[in-house]
Each structure stands twice: as C-alpha cells, then as structure tokens.
N, C-alpha and C positions, 0 to 999 in steps of 0.2 A: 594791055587791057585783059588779056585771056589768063594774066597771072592773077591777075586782080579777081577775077571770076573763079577762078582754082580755088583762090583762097577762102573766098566768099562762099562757094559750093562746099569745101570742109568746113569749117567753120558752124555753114547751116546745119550740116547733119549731121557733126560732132555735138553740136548743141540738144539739138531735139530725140537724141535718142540715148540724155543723163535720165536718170532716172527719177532725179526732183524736178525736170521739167516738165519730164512726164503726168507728175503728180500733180504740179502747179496748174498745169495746163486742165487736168482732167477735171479738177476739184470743184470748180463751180458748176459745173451740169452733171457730175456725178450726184454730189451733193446736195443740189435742189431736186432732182429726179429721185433721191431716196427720199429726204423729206417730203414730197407729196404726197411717196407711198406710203409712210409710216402713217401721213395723218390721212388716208383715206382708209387706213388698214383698220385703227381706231377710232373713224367717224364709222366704219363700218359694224364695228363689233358693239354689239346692245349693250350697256354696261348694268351692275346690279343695281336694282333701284335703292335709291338715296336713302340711310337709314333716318330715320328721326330722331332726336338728340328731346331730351325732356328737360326743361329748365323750371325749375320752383321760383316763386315769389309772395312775399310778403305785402298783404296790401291794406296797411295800415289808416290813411284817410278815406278809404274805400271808393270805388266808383270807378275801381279797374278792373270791368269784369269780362270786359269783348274783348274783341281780335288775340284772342289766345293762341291761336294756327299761325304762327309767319315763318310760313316757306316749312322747313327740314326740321325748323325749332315748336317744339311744342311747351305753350308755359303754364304753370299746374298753381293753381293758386294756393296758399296754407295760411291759417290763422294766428300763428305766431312763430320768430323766429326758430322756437326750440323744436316747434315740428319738423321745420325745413331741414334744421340740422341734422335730426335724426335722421330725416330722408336722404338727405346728404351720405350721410354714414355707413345707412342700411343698400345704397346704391339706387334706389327708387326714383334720383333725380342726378345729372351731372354737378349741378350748380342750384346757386337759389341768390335772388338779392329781396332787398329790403325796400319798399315805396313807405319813407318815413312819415307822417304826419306836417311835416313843415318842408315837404320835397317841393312844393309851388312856389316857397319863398326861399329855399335854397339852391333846388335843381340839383339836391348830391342823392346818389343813388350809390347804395351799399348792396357790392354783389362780394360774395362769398362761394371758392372753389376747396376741392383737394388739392388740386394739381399746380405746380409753381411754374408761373408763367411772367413772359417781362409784360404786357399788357394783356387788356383782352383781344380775343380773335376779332375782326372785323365783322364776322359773320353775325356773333353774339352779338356785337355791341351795336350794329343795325339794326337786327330784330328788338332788343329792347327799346331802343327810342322810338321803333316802327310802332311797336305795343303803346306806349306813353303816351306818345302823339299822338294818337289815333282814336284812344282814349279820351283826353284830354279835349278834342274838337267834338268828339260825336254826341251830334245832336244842337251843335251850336254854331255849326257852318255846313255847305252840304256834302255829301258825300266826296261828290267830283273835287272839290276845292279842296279837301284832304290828302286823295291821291296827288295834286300837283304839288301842295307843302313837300309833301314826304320825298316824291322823285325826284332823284339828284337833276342838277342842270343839263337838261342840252339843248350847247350852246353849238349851230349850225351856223360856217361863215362859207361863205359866198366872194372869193377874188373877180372883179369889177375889171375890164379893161380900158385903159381910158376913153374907150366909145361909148362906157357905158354898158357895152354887155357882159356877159357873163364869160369871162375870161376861160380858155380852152386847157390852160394850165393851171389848176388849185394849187394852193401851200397843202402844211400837215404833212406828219410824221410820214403817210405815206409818198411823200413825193420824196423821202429824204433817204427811204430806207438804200435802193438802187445807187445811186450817187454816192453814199457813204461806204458800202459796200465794196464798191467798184472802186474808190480813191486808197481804200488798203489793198486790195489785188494790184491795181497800178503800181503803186510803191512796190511790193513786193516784186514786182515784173521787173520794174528797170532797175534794183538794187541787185536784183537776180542775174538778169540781162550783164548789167557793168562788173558785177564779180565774175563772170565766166571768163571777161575778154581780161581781168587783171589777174585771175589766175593762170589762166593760158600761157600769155605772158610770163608773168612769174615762174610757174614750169619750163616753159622754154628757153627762159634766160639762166636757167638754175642747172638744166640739164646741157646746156652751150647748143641745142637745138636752134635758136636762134641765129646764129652764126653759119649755121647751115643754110637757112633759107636768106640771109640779107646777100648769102653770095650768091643766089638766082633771082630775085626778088630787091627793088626799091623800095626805101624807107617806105614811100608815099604809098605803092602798091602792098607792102604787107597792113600796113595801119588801116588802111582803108576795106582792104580784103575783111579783116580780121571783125571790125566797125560794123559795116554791111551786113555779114554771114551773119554773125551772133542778134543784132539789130532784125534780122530778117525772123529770126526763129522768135525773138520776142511777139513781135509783131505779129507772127501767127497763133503765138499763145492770145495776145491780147484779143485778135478776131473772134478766134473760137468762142471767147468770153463775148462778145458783142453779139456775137450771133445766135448763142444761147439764151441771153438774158432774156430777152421779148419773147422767145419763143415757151423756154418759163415760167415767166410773168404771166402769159395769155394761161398757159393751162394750170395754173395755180387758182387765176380768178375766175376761171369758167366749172375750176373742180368745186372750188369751197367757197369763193365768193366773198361777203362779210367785210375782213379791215383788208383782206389782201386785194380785194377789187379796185379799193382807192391808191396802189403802191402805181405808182409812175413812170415814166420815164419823161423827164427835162427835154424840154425843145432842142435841140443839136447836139444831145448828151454824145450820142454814137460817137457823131463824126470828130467832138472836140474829144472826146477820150481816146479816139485813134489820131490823133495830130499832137495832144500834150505827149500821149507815150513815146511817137516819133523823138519829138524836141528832148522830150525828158531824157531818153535814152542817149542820144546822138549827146547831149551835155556833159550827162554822167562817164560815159564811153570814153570821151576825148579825154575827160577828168582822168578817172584809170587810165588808159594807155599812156598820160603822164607819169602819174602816181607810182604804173608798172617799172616806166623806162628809169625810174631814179632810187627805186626800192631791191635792197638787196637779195632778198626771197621774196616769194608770195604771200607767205603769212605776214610780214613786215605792209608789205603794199595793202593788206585788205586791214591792220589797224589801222593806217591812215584816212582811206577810202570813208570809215564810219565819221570822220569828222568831217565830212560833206556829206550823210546819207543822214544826219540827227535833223539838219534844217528840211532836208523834205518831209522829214516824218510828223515835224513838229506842228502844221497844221493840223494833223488827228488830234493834238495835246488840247487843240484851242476851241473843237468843234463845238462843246457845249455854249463856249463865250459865244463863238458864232450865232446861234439858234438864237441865244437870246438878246444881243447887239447887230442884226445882221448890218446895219449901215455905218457902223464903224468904219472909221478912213484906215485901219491896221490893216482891215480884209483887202484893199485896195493895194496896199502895197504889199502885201503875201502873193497878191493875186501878180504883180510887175516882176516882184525879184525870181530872177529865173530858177532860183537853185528851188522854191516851195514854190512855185507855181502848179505845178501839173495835179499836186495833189488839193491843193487850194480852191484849184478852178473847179473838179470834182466835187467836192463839198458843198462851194456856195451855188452851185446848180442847183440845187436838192433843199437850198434855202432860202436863196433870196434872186433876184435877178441881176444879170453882170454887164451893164454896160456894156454898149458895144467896142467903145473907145477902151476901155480897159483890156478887154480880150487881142482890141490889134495891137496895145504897147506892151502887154505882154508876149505875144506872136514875135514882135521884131524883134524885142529886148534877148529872149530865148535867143532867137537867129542870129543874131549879131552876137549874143556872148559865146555861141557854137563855133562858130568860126575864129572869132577873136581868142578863144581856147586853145583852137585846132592849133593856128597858127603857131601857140607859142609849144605847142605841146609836139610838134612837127620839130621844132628847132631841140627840144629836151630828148626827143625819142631819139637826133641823132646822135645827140654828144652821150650820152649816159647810159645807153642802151645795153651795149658791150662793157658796160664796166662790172665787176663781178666781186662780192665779198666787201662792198663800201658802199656805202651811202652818201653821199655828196651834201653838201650840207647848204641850207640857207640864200646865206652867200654868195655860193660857188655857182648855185642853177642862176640866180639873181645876173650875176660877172659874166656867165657863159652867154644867157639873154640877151646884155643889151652889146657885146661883141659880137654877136653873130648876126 
C-alpha cells in the first residue's frame, strides 16, 4: 500500500506543477476576475456623448410632421426628392428616404444612402417605423396606447412548482450560461486528466522506465498509483473551478446587476459536477492505461484515445437541439451511455430538469462500466505492457482476453 501511495504522491505533483495545468486550473477565476474589472473599469469611465446622426425625408401625402427626435436620429423633412439628394451630396444629411403617396396602401418606403451596405442598420430602421407609427396614430388613439404598439414584447415567465408556487429555480439563458460553461472546462479536465496518465505511460514504456518500476512495483499498484495521483490533481483543478464559480457569480451580480443577476446555479450542480468528473475521469483513465499498455509510442496511444474523447465532446455539438427539444428521449440516453454522460448531465442542468431515476442509472451504468473496464484493462496492462516497437492487433488483445 505505501507503494501505491509513492506512486500516487508523484504522480500528484508531477501533474500539478505542468504548466498547462497550471493554466487550465487558473483560467476560470483568472478570467472572470479580469472581466469584472474591465467592465467596471468602462462602466466607470463617462463616455462622449452620443453624436446625433441627421436623417432627411420626403413627405409626400403629408401629415408627417411630429416625433422628428428618436433617440441619437434626427429627421429633417425636404419638399422633394431632388432637395434631399442634394443634401445627400452637399453632406447636410446621412441619408434621406421617401413617404410616397400610396405608402398606406403599399407600406414600401424608399430610403436612399451613399454608403453600400447589406441591409439597413437596425437602429435606422427602428427610428423610421418609430416616426411612421407614431405619426400615423396621433391623434387617433391615445398617447399611452402608442407607446405600447411601438415597445417591443416583454414577455415575463414565471416557472410554477407543482404546489403551485413560484418555483426557487427559473429557466432562461441565465440559468444555462454556468452549466454550459462548466460542461466544456469538464471535458477539457478529464481529456486533460487521461492524456497525462497515457502519455506518462507511453514515455515510460518508450524510455523501458517501466521495466524498472514493474520490478519493485505490482501491475495492480502501479495502475492504481498512477489512476489516483493524476485523478487526484484533476480533481483539485475541478474544485478550485467549484469554489470559484458562486463566489464570481455573487460579485458579478452585486457589481453590475442587470442580465447577470438572473445567471444561476442548478440545484446539485456543485456536487453532480464533482461526481460526473470523478466517474468521467476514473472511465477515461482505465480507457488510457489500456490504450497506453497496447500502443507502441505515446503519440500512437493519444490518436487512438481521440476516438473515445469525440463521443464525450459531441453533446456540446447538440446543445442547441437541446434548448429547443429539451424532452427528447436522445437526451435520456446521452444522459445513461457513460462515455457522454458527464458532459450531457452538465448541459441539461442548465435546461431542463433530470429525473431522478435517470441520474441513478446513469451513476451505476458509469460504475459498473469503470470496473468492468478496469478489469479487462488489468488483464491487457499485463500481457502487452512490456512489449516494445509492435502493436498487437485486434485479434490478438481479443485471443489474449478470453485465455486469461
């Protein structure tokens, strides 16, 4: 046991003192702590005030002659198109469009620039139907009922618990941003995490390093050592990332307030994002330290490794379908097959609710594929470990299997 811990204790602090762990580990509370400061640094600083932008038009049926002021645009009215052009021309107006005579029964409104653009800007093209609209009612309905036409929808929703109250966990983009976030740092942790222990390997086997430690050292105790150690450094990266977040989160929405006040954290996020990265890791790990014991180099072992790291990734591929099918039965079985679980369960946190019975048959499913891994990956690590400059094929790992 105190080999096993040797191993375990290198391991850990050969891991955490690489320099992309460093970085990996650092980058989320580096990075939200600059970003607070940058926008507190330009919520701070006055900015020049807004120039005003002059826009001409043509008002042909006449009887548009208010709300000239909207917002930063100012619109200047001219009595025929060849005025406006001129003003065009002479710089006296950005723009100018045209309110034709038969604009009530066509609704086309002809605007004319210099400048070559693929549509107009949004800004413009508000202020003019704000002017039209506005026009177009006054005096025929009241004030108030104008401002409500014109302001876009907002539409406030309210998640209900089935008591009937007013449910402690909202949906929205904010509930999703944390969740989504944290399921690409996951992935990245334990694709990180399982190339360490397959390159290690792979250098040790390449350098006959290996051969040195299997003669003071059991299969069971290096494998395990090696598992642990590196698994243990993950795991601390992942912390730091959990115990940053909230603490973030809180001084983001107490600095600025606004859309980041509604950003969330999912009921059990913490504890199920330090248990998925557990399983995830412990999965991927035993994966490698197979992949390691039957690959002739390192580089060799880490193209293989990518055709088991494409299905955990591939739940970020599908996020969007997510948001907008959350009860799709796909998500349920992303959510079971262990190889895209960890990062699946992440995601639909942050979108929709997960059964409870889901999360425990994915929990065993994981554990039971960990082990039933290990197992065979225990029997590959001994027969092919030692073998050096061949790769074993198919076959032969297949024949070795079910003989041993």
């Amino acid at each position: 046991m105190n080999k096993t811990l040797l191993i375990l204790r290198h391991e850990f602090l050969h891991t955490i003192k690489r320099k992309g762990f460093i970085i990996m580990t650092l980058i989320v509370p580096l990075v939200g702590l600059l970003a607070i400061g940058v926008l507190q640094l330009v919520s701070g600083i006055a900015g020049p005030a807004a120039e005003i932008t002059t826009i001409g038009y043509v008002d042909e049926p006449g009887g548009f002659q208010q709300f000239t002021t909207q917002g930063q645009i100012e619109l200047v009215r001219f009595d025929t198109p060849d005025e406006a052009t001129q003003a065009l021309v002479n710089g006296d107006i950005k723009e100018y469009f045209v309110i034709s005579s038969s604009y009530q029964e066509t609704g086309v409104i002809n605007r004319y620039t210099l400048e070559k653009q693929l549509e107009t800007p949004p800004g413009t093209s508000a202020a003019i139907k704000k002017f039209l609209t506005s026009n177009l009612l006054a005096g025929k309905v009241p004030p108030a009922t104008i401002d409500l036409i014109e302001a876009p929808l907002n539409l406030v929703t309210t998640r209900l618990a089935p008591t009937g109250a007013v449910a402690p966990e909202q949906g929205g983009y904010g509930n999703f941003i944390i969740p989504g976030v944290f399921s690409l740092l996951l992935m990245l942790s334990i694709i990180f995490s399982s190339t360490y222990l397959l390159q290690g390997l792979g250098d040790e086997k390449e350098n006959r390093l290996i051969e040195v430690l299997l003669s003071s050292v059991s299969v069971r105790q290096l494998l395990t050592g090696k598992v642990l150690g590196i698994g243990a450094a993950g795991l601390a990266q992942v912390a730091v990332w959990v115990i940053s977040t909230p603490l973030l989160l809180n001084l983001a929405s107490s600095t600025f307030g606004g859309f980041i006040s509604t950003v969330q954290l999912p009921a059990n996020f913490l504890a199920l994002a330090v248990v998925y990265f557990i399983l995830g890791y412990l999965l991927f790990a035993v994966i490698s330290a197979g992949i390691g014991a039957i690959s002739a180099t390192s580089r060799e072992g880490q193209q293989f490794i990518a055709i088991f790291t494409m299905p955990l990734i591939s739940p970020l591929w599908f996020s969007s379908l997510l948001m907008l099918f959350p009860d799709n039965p796909i998500w349920a079985v992303l959510t079971i097959l262990p190889i895209t679980a960890p990062v699946e369960v992440m995601i639909r946190l942050g979108v929709s609710e997960i059964p409870a019975w889901q999360l425990v048959v994915s929990i065993a499913v994981m554990v039971l594929s960990i082990i039933g891994i290990l197992l065979i990956t225990i029997r590959v690590f001994r027969t092919y470990l030692l073998m050096y400059g061949k790769r074993p094929r198919l076959g032969e790992v297949m024949r070795s299997l079910r003989s041993g």
